[in-house]
N, C-alpha and C positions, 0 to 999 in steps of 0.2 A: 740951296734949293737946286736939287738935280735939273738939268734942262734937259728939256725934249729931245728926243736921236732924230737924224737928219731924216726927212722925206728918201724911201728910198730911188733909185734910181729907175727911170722907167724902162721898164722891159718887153722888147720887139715882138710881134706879136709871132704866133709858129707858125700862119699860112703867109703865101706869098702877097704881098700888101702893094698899094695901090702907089705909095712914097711921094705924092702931090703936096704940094703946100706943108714944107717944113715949117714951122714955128718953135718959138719957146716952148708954148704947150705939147706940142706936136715932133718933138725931135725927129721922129723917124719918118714924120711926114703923115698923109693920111693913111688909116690903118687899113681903110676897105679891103676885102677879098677881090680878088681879079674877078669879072666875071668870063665866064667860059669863053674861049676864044680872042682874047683880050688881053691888052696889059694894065686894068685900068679900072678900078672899082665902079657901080652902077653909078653914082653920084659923080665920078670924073669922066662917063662915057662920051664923045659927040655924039651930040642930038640924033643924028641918023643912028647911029650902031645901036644909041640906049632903046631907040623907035623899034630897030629890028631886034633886039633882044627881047623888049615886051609884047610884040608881035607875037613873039615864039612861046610865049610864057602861058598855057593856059590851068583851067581849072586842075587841083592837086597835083601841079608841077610842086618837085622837090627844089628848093630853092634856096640859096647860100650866098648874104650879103655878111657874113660876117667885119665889125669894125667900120661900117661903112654909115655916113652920117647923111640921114634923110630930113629933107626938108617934105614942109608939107605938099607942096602939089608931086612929089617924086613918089610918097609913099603911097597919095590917092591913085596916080599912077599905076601903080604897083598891084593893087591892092583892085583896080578896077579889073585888068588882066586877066586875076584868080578867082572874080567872079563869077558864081555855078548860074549861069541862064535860067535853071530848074525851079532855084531858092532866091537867087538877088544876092546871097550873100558869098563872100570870100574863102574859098576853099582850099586849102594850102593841103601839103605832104608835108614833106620835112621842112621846117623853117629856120633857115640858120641867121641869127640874128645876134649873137655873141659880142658884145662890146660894141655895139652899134646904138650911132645918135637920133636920135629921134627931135629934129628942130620943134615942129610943130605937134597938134593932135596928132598922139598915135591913133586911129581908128580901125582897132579891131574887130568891134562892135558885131554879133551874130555869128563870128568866123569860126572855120570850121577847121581844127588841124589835126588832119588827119597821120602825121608821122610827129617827132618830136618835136616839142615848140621851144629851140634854144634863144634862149632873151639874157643869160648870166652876163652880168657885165656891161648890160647896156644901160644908156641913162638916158631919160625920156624927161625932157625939158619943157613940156607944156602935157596935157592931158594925157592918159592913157587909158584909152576905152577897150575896153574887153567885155562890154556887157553882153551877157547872154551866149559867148564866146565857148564854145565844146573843143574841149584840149583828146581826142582819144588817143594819146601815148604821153610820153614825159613831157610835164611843162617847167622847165628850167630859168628861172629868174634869178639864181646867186649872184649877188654882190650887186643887182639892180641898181640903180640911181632912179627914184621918182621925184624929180622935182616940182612939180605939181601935183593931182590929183590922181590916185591909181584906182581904176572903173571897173571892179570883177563883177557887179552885182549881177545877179545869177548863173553867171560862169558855170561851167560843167567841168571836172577835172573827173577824168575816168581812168586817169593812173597818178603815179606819184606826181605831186605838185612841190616843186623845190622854191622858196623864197628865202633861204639860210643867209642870212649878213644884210639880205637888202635893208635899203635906205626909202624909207618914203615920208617925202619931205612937208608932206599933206596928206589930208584927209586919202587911208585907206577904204575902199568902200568892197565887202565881200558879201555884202547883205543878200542872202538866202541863195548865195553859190553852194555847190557842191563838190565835196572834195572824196572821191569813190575810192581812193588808198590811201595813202599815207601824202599829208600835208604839211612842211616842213618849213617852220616860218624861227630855226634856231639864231638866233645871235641879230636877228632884223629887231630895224631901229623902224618905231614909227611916229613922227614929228607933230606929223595932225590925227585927226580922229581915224579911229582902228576900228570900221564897222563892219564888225560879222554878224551880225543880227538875223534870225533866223537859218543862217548855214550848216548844211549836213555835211559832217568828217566822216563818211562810211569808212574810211583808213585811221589810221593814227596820226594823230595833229602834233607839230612838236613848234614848240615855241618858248623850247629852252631858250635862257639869257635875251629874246625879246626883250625893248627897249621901248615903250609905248609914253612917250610924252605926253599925248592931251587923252580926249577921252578912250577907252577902247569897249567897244560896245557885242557882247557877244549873248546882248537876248535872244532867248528860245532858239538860241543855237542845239544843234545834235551833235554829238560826240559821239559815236558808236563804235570806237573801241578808246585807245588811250590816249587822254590828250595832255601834253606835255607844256609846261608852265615854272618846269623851274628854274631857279634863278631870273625869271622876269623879271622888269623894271617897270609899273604902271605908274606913271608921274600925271598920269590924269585920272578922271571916274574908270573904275573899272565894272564892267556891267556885264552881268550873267546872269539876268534874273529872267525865270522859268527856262532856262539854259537845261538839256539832258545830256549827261554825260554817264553812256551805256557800259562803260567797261572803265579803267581805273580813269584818276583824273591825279594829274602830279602837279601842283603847286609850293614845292619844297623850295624854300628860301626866296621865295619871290617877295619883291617890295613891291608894297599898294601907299604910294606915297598919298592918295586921295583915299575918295571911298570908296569900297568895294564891295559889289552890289550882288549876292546870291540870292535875292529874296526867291522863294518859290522854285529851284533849283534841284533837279532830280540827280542822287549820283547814286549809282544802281551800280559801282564796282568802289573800290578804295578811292577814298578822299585824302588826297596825302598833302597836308598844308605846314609839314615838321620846318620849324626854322624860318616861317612868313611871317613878315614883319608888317602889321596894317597901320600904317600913320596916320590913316582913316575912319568913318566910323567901317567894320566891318558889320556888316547885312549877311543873315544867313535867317532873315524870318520867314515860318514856313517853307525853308530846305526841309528835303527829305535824302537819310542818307541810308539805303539798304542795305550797305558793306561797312566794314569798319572806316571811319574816321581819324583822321592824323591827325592833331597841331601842336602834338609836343615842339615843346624851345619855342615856340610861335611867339610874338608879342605886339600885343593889343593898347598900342598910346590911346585911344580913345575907346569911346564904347563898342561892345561885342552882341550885338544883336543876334539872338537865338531865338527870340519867343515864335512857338510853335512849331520851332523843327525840331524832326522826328529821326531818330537814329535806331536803325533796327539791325542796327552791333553795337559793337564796343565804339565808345568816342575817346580819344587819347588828349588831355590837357596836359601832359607831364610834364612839368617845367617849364610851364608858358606862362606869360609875364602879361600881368592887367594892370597897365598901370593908371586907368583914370575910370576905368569901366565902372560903370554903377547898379549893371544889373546883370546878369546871367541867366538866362531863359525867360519865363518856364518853359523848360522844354523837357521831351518825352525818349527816353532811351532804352532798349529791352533788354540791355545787357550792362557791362560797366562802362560808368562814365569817371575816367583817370583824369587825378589831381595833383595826384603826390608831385610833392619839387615844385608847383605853381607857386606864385605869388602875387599879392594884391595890395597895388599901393595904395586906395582910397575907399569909402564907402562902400560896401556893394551889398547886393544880394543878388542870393543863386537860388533858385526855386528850380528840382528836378522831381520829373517824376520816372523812378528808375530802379531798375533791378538791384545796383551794385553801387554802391559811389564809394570811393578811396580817394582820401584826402592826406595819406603819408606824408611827413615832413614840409606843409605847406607852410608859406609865411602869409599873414595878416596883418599887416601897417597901418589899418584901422579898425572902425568899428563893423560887424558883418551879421546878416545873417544869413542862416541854411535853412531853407524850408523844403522839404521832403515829402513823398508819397512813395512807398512800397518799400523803401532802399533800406538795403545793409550798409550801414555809413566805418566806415576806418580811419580814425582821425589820427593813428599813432606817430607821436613824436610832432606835431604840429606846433607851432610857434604863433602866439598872437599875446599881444599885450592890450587891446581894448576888448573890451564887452563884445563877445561875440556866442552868438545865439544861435541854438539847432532845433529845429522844430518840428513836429507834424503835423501835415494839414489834414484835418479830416476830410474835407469835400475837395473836387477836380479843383485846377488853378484855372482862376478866370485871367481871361486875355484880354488887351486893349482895346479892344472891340466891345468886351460883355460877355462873351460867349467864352463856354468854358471848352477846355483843350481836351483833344482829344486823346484818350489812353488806350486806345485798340493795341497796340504792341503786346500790353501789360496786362489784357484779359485774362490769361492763365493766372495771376496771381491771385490768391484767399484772401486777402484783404490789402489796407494802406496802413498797416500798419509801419514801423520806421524801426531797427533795430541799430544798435552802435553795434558793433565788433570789436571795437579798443580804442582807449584812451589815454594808452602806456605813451609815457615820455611828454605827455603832453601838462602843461601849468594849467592848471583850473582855479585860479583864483579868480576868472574873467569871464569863465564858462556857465552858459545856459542853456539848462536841455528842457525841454518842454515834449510832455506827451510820447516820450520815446520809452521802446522795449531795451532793458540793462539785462535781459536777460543772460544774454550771452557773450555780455561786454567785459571787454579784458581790462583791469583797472590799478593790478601793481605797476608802479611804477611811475603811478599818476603824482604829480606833484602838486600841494594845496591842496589836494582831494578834501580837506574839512571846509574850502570856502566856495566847493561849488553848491548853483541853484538848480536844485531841481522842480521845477514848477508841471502843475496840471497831474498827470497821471502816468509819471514814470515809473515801469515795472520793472521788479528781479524775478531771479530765476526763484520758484520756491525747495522745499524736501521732498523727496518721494514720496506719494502719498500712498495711503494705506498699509497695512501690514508682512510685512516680508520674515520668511525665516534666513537667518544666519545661525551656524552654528547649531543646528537642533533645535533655538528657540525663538520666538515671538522677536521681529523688532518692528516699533515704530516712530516714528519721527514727527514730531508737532510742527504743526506747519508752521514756517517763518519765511523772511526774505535770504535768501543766501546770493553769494557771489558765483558766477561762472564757476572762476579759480577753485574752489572749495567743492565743487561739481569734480574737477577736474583731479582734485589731488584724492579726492574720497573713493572716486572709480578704480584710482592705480593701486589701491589697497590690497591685500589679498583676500581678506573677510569683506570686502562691498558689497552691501546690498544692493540688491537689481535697483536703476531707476534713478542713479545718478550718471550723468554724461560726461563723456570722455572725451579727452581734448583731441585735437586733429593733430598730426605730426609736427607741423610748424607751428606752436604756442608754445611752448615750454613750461618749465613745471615750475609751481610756486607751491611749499610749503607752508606750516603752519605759522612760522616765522614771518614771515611775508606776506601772510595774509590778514594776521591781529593787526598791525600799525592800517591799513585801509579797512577793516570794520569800522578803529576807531576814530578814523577820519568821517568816514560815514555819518557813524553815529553821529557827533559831531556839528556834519551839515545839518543834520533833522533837528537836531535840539536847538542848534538856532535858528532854524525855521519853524518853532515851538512847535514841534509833530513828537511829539513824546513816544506815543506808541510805535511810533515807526524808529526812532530810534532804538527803541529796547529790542526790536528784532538784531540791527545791527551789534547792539549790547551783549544780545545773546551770541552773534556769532564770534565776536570779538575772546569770550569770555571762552568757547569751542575750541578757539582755535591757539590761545592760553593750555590748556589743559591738553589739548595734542603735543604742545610743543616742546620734544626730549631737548632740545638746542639751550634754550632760554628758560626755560622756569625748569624751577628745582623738583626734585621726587616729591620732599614735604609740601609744597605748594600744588604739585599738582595733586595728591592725595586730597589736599584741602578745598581744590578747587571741586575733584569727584566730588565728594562727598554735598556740597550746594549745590553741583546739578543736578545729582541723586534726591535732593529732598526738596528743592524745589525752583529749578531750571532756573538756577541763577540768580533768583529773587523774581523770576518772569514770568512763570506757571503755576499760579493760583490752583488749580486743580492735583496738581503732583502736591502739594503743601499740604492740603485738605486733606489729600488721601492718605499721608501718611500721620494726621492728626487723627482721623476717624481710627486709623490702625492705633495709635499708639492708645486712644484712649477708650478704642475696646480691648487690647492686651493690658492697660489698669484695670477696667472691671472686673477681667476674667481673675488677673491675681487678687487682687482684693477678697472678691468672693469667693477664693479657693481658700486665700493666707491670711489677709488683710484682717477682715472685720472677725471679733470674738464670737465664741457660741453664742451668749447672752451676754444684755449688756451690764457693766459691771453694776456693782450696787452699794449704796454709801450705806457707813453703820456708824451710828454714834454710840461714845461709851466716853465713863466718866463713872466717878468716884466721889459720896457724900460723906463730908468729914462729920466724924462722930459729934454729935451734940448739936449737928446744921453747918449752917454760913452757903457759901459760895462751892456751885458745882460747876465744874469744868469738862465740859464735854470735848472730846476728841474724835471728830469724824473722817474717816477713810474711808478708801473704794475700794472693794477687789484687785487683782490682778485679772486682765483680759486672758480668757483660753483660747487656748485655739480651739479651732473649732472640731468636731467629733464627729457630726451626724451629716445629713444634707447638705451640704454649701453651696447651690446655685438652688435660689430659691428667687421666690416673686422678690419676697422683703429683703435678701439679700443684696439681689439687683436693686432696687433702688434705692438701698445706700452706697452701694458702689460707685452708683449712678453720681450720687450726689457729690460725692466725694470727689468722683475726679471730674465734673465740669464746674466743680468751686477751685480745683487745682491748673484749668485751661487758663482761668482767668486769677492766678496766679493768690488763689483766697485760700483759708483751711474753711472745712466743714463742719469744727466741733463734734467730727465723728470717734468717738472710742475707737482704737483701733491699735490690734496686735503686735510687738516689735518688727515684725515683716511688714503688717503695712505702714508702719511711721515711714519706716524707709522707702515702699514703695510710692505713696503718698510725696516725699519729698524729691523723689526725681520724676515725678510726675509733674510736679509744680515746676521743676526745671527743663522740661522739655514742651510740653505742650504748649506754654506762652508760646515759646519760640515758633513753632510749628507756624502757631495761629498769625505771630507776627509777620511771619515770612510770608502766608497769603494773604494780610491784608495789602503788604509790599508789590506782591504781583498784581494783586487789583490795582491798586493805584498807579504803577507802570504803565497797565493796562488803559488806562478815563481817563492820565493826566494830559491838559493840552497846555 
């Protein structure tokens, strides 16, 4: 175990010193400044000389006790001298008070210092009052010692106010002082309670590496430009609630070893909290943040209270650590609200309502959900192994109140709807989406994609609809459910019809390859969510994207696959089946009544031979040869043995029609294709009704 380095040595002080009463403590003796005329600081004066010196002392004398150790009746003394007869109270110029002891009440109380007020290095052993005290130039306090109580409440600082390093060893009190430049309270330790309660920083507050042990209280405090908080230490309540901080506010890596209290909290510039660590519950209900927000790397041992703040920028989570929080909002953001890298040890849910939410590479250590209003959600590459559920709410989030939250930020938006943007990288055996648009949801690369739930009324993107030319001619598309990706690969084509979307720079391209194994993932999840019909859409595109594929299926297979989309969408479009039924078995009629059926129809002749003298006659009856036909052949009666012929050959019967050697044969590939036809749409219907 390294030991402590030695105390250093103490060092003389640079003005001519008083050198009274050497001690241990005191090597060099007393440190007092001489005062003018004198060998001999105010506190070592004789009685006479100290009498004629404060004789001479009057209101806004410049005056220089530096190191010089005041008991209380020396410094009422003092202090009655610089007394203004006008006001009652104590009116100094320059006050040099630099490493000076203050035995008793310091009583600054109303005083007016009108030159610099040097107090660095003094230490003030019983009270010190400055209440209501106007500093108009520098007020200098570095390395202070407040061993008791330190009294600025409503103090005036009209130039910079230096506290850097100070020690106060109790209750600091700056309740509704004002600091008009810059307020400089870095590397100060405060032992008791730190009340700035109602105080206006018109300057920049810095309260870098502050040390605040019990409470620090800094409600409806005013920040009016930046105020400075990082690397703080709050080892008590830290309290900022309806606190305005007008220009940025820096809380970077400060520890809240208690709780830390923003409730109702205005930050009208950046909120930078990157790397704060709340061992607390953190309070932020009903802040409002009008600039972007920070708490990337931040981490939240307990709950993170959001409900009802309002962020009208971007909010940053990125890699901030929940490790017992159970809730997250609801709360209201007009732009994104960044997750990616966060992680979540315990239960939670997050309810936003928000323009953007990205949830990149998150971790989930239990079970969660996401409830949403308006948001593009991005879940890509995300990790969770419990049941974890994404949702949209149809109506506002009500609040623990009753009253639902408000979404003024979000007014420009068309509706709440919820869209994914991508679910690549991400295990979906645990995943639930409820109510969400897939429209434009990126999904190669989804892993388990056959055991996610989609519950309620999750949509895809559909075909272009209506009819477009390609090529000189007609094309149209049967509407079905399709993938983004398939949006995206169909655009890059060189023959695209108008009306599919094209990817943005940063998605990358997925093929037909790539895109058959997540149809039949899809498909997949419907069939065991017995949605039959909605899986044959995925069927079909499954079967699409087969038939594009030069990589994996062969010339003959894909020939074969045309050829079922061509006659009847895979077995999925009842109407393409029909229509090529009605074709094939009016070009039977029409052959038939050209080829088919004879002139007339043949006619049986019996004949036979009586043997001389009687007995038994033997008749031998035959029928013509069928002609073809010579005259008319599209006739009434024509047609309707045509007719008959070939809807007894749909359902696979003969008709006992006489019929020419052209139609025996036409007749029998009649009987072998039209079944089929018809079979195939009864196939799409049932695709179609099955549940």
């Amino acid at each position: 175990m390294p030991q402590p380095s030695p105390e250093p040595s103490p060092t003389p002080p640079i003005w001519p010193h008083c050198g009274e009463d050497p001690s241990p403590e005191r090597p060099f003796g007393c440190r007092g400044i001489h005062v003018p005329g004198h060998t001999a600081c105010l506190a070592h004066l004789a009685d006479t000389d100290r009498d004629a010196y404060l004789a001479g002392v009057t209101p806004g004398t410049d005056i220089d006790h530096r190191g010089t150790s005041f008991t209380q009746p020396l410094l009422d003394a003092l202090l009655a001298a610089l007394r203004d007869p006008a006001t009652g109270h104590p009116r100094i110029g320059v006050a040099g008070f630099e490493s000076a002891t203050f035995e008793g009440v310091a009583g600054f109380g109303l005083a007016t210092f009108k030159g610099n007020a040097e107090f660095g290095s003094a230490t003030f052993k019983d009270d010190a009052g400055f209440e209501s005290a106007t500093f108009e130039s520098f007020a200098r306090f570095e390395s202070a010692t407040f061993e008791r109580n330190a009294l600025f409440e409503s103090a005036t600082f009209e130039r910079n106010a230096w506290f850097g390093s100070a020690t106060f060893e109790r209750d600091a009190l700056f309740v509704s002082a004002t600091f008009k430049r810059y307020a400089g309270f870095g590397s100060a330790t405060f032992e008791g309670v730190a009340g700035f309660g109602s105080a206006t920083f018109e300057g920049v507050a810095g309260f870098v590496s502050a040390t605040f042990e019990d409470v620090a209280g800094f409600g409806s405090a005013t920040f009016k430009r930046y105020a400075g908080f990082g690397s703080a230490t709050f080892k008590g309540n830290a309290g900022f609630g309806s606190a305005t901080f007008e220009d940025d506010a820096g809380f970077g890596s400060a520890t809240f070893k208690d709780d830390a209290g923003f409730w109702s909290a205005t930050f009208k510039g950046n909120a930078e909290f990157e790397s704060a660590t709340f061992e607390g519950v953190a309070g932020f209900v009903s802040a409002t943040f009008e600039d972007v927000a920070g708490f990337e790397s931040a981490t939240f041992e307990r709950d993170a209270l959001f409900e009802s703040a309002t962020f009208k920028g971007n909010v940053g989570f990125e890699s901030a650590t929940f490790e017992r929080a159970s809730t997250l909002g609801p709360l209201v953001c007009a732009k994104f609200v960044r997750l990616s890298g966060a992680m979540f040890g315990g239960p939670v849910t997050l309810a936003f309502a928000a323009r953007h939410v990205e949830c990149r590479r998150t971790r989930w250590s239990s079970t969660a959900e996401v409830r949403l209003r308006y948001a593009t959600v991005d879940f890509s590459h995300a990790v969770f192994e419990y049941p974890l559920t994404i949702a949209a709410e149809r109506d506002p989030f009500v609040l623990p109140d009753g009253q639902l939250m408000a979404e003024a930020p979000l007014a420009d938006m068309p509706d709440a709807t919820v869209r994914m943007a991508s679910l690549r990288g991400v295990d979906a055996a645990h995943l639930v989406l409820a109510d969400v648009d897939l429209s434009s949801c990126l999904l190669t690369g989804t892993v388990h994609l056959d055991q996610i739930r989609l519950e309620g009324t999750c949509s895809f993107d559909s075909v272009p609809p209506g009819t477009h030319w390609r090529g000189g001619r007609p094309v149209r598309f049967t509407q079905r459910r399709t993938l983004a990706e398939e949006h995206h690969w169909r655009a890059r084509q060189p023959t695209a019809a108008p009306g599919w979307n094209a990817a943005m720079p940063d998605v990358g391209h997925a093929g037909p390859a790539q895109l058959a194994p997540v149809y039949r993932a899809l498909r997949k999840a419907f069939e065991d969510g017995k949605y039959e019909p909605g899986a044959a859409d995925f069927y079909y595109g499954e079967m699409e994207m087969r038939r594009h594929d030069r990589t994996q299926t062969t010339r003959a297979e894909r020939g074969l696959l045309h050829g079922y989309w061509m006659l009847s969408g895979y077995g999925l479009r009842a109407s393409r089946a029909l229509g090529w039924l009605a074709a094939a078995m009016l070009v039977t009629i029409v052959l038939l009544m050209g080829f088919g059926l004879p002139q007339d129809d043949p006619k049986q002749e019996a004949t036979g031979t009586v043997p001389p003298g009687g007995g038994r006659v033997t008749f031998e009856i035959g029928k013509d040869d069928p002609h073809n036909p010579t005259g008319n052949r599209f006739t009434g009666e024509r047609f309707e043995k045509a007719l008959n012929v070939t809807l007894n050959s749909v359902v696979f019967r003969s008709a006992d029609q006489d019929l020419t050697t052209a139609g025996t044969y036409i007749e029998m590939a009649s009987r072998l294709a039209e079944p089929v036809l018809l079979g195939l749409a009864l196939l799409a219907v049932r695709n179609r009704v099955k549940r």
